[in-house]
VOKOL-504949 format. One line per field, with one value per residue: residue in one letter; chain; x, y, z of N, C-alpha, C in turn. Coordinates in nm, 2 decimals. Each point is the difference from the previous one (the first is absolute). Layout:
N
r c(A, ...)
c c(A, ...)
n_X c(X, ...)
n_Y c(Y, ...)
n_Z c(Z, ...)
ca_X c(X, ...)
ca_Y c(Y, ...)
ca_Z c(Z, ...)
c_X c(X, ...)
c_Y c(Y, ...)
c_Z c(Z, ...)
This chain:
136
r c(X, X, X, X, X, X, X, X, X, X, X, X, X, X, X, X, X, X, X, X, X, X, X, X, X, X, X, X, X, X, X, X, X, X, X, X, X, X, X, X, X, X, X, X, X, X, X, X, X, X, X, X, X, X, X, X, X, X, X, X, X, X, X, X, X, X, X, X, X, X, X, X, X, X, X, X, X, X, X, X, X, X, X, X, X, X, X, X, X, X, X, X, X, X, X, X, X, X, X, X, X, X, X, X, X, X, X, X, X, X, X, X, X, X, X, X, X, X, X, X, X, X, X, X, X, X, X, X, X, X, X, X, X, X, X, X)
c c(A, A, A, A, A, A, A, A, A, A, A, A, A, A, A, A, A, A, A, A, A, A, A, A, A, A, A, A, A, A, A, A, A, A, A, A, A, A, A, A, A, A, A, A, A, A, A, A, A, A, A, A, A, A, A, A, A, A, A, A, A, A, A, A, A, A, A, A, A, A, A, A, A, A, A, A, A, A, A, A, A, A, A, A, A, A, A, A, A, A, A, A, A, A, A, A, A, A, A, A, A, A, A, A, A, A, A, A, A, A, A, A, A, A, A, A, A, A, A, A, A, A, A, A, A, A, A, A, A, A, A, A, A, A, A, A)
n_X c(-1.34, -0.01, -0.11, 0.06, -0.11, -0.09, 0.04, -0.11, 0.03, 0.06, 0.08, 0.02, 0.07, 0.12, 0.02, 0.05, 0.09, 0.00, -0.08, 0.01, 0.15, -0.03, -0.09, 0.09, 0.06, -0.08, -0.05, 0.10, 0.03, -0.12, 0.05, 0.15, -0.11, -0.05, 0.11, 0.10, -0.08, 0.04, 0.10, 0.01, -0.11, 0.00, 0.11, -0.01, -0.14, -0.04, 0.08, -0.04, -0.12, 0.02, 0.12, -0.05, -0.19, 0.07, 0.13, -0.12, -0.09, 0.06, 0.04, -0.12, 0.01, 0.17, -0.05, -0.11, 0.04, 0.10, -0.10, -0.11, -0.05, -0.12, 0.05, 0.09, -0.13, -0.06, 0.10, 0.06, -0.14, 0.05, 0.16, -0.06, -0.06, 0.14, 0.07, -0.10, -0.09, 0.10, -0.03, -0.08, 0.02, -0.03, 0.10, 0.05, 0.15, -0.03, 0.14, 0.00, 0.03, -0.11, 0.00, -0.06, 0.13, -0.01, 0.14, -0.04, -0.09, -0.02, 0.16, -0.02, -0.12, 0.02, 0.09, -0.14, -0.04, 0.11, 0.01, -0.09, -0.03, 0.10, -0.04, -0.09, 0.06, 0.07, 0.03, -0.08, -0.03, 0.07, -0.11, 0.05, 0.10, 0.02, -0.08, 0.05, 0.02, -0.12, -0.03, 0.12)
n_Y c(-2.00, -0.03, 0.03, 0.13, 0.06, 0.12, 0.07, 0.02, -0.13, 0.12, -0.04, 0.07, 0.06, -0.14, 0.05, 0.10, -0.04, 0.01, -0.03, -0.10, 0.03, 0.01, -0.15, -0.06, 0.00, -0.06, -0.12, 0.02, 0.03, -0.04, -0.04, -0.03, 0.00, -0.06, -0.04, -0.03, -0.08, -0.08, -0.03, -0.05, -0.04, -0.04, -0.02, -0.05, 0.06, 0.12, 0.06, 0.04, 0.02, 0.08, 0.04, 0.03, 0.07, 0.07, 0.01, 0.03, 0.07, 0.03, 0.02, 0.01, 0.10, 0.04, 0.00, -0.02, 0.14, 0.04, -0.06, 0.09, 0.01, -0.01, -0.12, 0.00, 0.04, -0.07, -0.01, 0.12, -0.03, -0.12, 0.01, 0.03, -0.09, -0.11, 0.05, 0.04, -0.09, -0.02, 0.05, -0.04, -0.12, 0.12, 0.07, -0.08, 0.01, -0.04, -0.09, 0.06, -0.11, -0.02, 0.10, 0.09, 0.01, 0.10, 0.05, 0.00, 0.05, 0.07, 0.02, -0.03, 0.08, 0.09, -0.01, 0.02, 0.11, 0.10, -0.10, 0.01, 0.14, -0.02, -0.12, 0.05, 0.12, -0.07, -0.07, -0.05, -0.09, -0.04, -0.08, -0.13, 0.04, -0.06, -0.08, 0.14, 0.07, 0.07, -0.04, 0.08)
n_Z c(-2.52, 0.10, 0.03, 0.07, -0.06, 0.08, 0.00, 0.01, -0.09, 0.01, 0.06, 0.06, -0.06, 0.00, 0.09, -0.03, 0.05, -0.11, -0.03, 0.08, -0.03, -0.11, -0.01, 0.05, -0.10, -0.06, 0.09, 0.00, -0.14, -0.03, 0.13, -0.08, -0.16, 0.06, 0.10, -0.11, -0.07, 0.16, -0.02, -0.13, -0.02, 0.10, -0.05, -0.15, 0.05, -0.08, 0.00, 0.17, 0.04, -0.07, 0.02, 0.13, -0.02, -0.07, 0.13, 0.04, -0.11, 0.02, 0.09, 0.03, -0.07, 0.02, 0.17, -0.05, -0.06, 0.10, 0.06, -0.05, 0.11, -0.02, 0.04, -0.14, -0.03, 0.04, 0.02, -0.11, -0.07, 0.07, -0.03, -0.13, 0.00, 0.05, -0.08, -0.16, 0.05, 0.04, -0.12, 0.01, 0.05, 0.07, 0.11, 0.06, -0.02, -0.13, 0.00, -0.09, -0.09, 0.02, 0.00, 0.04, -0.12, -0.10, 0.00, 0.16, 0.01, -0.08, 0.07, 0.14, -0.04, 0.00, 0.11, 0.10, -0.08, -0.02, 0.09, 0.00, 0.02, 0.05, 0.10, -0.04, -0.04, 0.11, -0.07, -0.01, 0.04, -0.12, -0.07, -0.06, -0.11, -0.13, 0.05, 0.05, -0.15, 0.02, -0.10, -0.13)
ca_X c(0.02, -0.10, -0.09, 0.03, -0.13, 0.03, 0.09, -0.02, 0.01, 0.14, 0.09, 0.10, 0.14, 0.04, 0.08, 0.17, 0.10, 0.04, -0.17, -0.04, 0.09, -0.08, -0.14, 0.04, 0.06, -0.06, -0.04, 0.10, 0.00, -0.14, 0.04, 0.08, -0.06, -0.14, 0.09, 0.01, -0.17, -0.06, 0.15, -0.01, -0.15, 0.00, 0.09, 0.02, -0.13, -0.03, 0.10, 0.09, -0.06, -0.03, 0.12, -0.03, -0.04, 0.04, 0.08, -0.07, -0.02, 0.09, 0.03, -0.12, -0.02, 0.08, 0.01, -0.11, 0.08, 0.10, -0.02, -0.08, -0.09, -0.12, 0.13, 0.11, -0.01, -0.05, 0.10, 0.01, -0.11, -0.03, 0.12, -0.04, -0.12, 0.06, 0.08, -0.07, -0.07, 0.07, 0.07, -0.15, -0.01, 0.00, 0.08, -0.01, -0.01, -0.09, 0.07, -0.08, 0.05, -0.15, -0.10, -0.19, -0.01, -0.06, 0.11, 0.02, -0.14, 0.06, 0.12, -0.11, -0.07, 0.10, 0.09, -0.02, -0.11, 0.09, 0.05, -0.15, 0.01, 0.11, -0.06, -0.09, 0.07, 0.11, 0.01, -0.08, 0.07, -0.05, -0.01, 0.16, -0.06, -0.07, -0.12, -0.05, -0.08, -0.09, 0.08, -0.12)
ca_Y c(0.05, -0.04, 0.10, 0.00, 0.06, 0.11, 0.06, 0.01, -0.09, -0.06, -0.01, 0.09, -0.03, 0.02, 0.13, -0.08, 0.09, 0.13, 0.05, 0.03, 0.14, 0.13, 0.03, 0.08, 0.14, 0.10, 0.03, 0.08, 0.10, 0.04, 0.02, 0.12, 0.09, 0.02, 0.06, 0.15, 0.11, 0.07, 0.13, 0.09, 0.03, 0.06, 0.07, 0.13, -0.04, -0.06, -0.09, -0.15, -0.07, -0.05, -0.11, -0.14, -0.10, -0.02, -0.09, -0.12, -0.04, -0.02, -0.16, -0.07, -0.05, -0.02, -0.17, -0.07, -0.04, -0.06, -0.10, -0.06, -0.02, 0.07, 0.00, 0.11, 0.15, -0.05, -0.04, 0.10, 0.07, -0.08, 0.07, 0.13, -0.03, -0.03, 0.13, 0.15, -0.03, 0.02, 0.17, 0.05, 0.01, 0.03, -0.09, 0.07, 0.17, 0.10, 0.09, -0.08, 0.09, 0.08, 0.09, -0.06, 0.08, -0.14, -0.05, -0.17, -0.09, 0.01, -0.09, -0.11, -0.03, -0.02, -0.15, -0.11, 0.01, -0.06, -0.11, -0.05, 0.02, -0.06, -0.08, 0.00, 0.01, -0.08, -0.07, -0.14, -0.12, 0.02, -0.12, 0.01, -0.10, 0.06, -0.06, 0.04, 0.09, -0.08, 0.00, 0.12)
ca_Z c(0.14, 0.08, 0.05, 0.07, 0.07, 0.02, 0.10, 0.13, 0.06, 0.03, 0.10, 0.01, -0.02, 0.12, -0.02, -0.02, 0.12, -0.06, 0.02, 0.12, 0.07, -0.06, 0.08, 0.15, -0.04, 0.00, 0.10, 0.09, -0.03, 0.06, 0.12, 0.04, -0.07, 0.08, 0.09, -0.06, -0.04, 0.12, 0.07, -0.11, -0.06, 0.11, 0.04, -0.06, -0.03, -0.09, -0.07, 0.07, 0.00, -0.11, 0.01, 0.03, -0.07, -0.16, 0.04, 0.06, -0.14, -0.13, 0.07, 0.02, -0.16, 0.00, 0.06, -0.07, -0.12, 0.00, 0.06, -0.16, 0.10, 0.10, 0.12, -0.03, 0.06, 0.15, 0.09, 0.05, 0.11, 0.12, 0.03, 0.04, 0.05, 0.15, 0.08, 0.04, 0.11, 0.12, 0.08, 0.04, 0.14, 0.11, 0.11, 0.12, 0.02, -0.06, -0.16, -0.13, -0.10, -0.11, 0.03, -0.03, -0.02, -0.10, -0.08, 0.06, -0.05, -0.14, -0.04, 0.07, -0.09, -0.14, -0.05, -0.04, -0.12, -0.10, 0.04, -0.03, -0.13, -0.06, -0.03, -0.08, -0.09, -0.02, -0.08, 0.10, -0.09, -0.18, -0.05, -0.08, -0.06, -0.12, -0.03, 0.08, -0.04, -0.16, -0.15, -0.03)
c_X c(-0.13, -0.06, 0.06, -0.11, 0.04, 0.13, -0.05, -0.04, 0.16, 0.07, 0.07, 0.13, 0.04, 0.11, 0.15, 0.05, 0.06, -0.14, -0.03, 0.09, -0.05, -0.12, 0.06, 0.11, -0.11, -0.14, 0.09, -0.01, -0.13, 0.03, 0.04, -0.06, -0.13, 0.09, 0.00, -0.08, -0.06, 0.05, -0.04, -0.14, 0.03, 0.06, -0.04, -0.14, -0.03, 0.10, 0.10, -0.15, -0.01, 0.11, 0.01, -0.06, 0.08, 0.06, -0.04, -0.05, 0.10, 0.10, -0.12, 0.00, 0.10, 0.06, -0.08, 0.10, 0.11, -0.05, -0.06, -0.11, -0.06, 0.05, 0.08, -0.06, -0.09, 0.12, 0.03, -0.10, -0.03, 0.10, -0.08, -0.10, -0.03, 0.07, -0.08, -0.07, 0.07, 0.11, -0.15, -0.04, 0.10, 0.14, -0.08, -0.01, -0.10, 0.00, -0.07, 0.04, -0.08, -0.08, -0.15, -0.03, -0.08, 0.07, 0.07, -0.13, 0.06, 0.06, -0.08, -0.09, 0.08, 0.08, -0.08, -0.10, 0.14, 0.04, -0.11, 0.04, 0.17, 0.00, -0.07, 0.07, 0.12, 0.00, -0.05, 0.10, -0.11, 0.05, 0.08, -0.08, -0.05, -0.16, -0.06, -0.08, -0.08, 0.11, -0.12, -0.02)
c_Y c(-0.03, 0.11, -0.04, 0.05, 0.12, 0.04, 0.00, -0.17, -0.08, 0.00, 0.14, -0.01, 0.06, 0.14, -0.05, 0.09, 0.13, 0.10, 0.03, 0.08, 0.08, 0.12, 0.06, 0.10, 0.13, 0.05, 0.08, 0.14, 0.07, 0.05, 0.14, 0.14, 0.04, 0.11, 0.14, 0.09, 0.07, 0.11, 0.12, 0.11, 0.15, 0.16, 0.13, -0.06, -0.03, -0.09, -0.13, -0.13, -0.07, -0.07, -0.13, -0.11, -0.04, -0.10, -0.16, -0.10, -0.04, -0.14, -0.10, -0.05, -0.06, -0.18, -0.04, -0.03, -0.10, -0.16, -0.06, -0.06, 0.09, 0.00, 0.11, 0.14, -0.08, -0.01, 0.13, 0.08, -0.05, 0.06, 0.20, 0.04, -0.01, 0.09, 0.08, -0.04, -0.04, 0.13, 0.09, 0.00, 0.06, -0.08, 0.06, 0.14, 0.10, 0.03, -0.08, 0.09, 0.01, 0.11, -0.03, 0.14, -0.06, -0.03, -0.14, -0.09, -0.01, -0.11, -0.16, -0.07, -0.02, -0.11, -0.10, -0.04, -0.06, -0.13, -0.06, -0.01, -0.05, -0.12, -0.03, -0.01, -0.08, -0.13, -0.13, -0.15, 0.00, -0.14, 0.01, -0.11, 0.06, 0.03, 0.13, 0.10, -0.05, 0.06, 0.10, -0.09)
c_Z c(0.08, 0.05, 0.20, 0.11, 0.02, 0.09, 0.15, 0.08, -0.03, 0.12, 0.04, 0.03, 0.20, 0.01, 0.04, 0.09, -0.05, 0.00, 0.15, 0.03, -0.06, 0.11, 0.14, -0.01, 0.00, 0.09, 0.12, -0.11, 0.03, 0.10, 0.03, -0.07, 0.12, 0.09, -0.07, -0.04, 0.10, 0.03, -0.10, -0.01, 0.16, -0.03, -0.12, -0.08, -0.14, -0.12, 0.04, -0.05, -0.18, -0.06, 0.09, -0.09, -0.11, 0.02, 0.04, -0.12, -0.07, 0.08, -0.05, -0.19, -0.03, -0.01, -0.09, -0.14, 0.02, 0.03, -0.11, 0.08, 0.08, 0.18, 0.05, 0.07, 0.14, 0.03, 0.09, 0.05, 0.09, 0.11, 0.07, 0.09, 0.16, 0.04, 0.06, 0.10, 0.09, 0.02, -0.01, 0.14, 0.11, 0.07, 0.14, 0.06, -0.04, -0.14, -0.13, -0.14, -0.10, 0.05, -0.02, -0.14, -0.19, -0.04, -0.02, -0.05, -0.15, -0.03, 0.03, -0.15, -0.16, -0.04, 0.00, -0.11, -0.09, 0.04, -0.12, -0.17, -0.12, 0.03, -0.09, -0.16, -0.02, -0.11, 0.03, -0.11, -0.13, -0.01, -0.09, -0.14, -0.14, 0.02, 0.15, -0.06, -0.14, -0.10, -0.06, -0.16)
């Protein structure tokens, strides 16, 4: 078998139409989870907020598994990411659905330490092949 070089001077695999609905499936679930974590964390403090995040993570590690890609959870933290910063800002009238309270800073900082952090942890691409671990 021919010495293919390391992994990281290979090509990357092109994504397939089933992958890319994945990725935007689940950038819209990010979406609608950021939405709800807002509504939610607000309403019943310490325990709304902590079910947000949980909610938010566990989408974020979730996507990564189901995708088998470091992607998999960016998709949905990109999704969570847009919502929550556009229901952050202020309308006209006045109205705004984050308080200046910490609960909102919290939820704000948090998803996005866990975005970070399940990224992180999500499963990156593994070289294939007998010849990837020394022999004992």
């Amino acid at each position: 078998m021919p010495d293919r070089g390391s992994m990281l001077t290979q090509p990357l695999p092109r994504p397939s139409a089933g992958r890319i609905a994945a990725y935007l499936g689940l950038l819209l679930l990010g979406a609608v989870a950021g939405l709800a974590g807002a509504l939610v964390q607000a309403g019943w403090f310490p325990g709304g907020l902590l079910l947000a995040l949980a909610g938010a993570a566990g989408l974020f590690l979730g996507g990564a598994r189901a995708v088998r890609s470091r992607g998999g959870a960016v998709a949905p933290a990109a999704g969570w990411m847009v919502s929550v910063v556009l229901l952050t800002a202020g309308r006209p009238e006045g109205d705004f659905l984050f308080g200046a309270a910490g609960g909102s800073y919290l939820f704000l900082l948090g998803g996005m330490a866990l975005a970070v952090i399940c990224a992180t942890l999500g499963s990156g691409r593994q070289p294939v092949g007998g010849d990837v671990r020394l022999a004992k």
